[in-house]
C-alpha positions in Angstrom: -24.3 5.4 1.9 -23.4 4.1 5.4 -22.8 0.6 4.0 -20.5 2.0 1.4 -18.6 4.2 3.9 -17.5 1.6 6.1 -16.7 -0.6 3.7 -14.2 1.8 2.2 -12.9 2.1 5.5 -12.2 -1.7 5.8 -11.0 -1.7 2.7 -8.1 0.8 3.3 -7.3 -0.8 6.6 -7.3 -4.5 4.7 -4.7 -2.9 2.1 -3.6 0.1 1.8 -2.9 1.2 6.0 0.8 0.1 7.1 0.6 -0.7 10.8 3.7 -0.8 13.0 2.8 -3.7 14.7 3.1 -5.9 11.2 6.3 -4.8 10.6 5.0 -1.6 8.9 2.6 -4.4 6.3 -0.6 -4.3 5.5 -3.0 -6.8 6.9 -3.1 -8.4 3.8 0.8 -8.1 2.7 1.4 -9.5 6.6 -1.1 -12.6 5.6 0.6 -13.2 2.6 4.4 -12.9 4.1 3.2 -15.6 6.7 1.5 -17.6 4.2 4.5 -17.5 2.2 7.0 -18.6 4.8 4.7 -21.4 5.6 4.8 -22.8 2.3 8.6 -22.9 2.3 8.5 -24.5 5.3 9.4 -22.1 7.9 7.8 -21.5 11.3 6.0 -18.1 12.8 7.7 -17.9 15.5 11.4 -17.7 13.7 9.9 -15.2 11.2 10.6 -12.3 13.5 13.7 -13.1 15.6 17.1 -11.1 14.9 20.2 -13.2 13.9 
């Protein structure tokens, strides 16, 4: 009961919470914007700077 509890907590923060540092993503949408800016070849660091 315990187990399943905080697992559904963890589960809500891994996908459904938006958190303002993230740019108001998930955890998981942030991981998949950065993975997807890696495979075209950009860098983290120019992900987040204004023009």
């Amino acid at each position: 009961m315990l187990r399943d509890s905080i697992e559904n907590d963890i589960e809500y923060y891994n996908t459904d919470r938006n958190q303002w540092t993230l740019i108001k993503m998930t955890p998981a949408e942030h991981r998949n914007h950065l993975l997807s800016a890696t495979i075209q070849g950009l860098s983290f660091k120019n992900l987040y700077l204004k023009p």
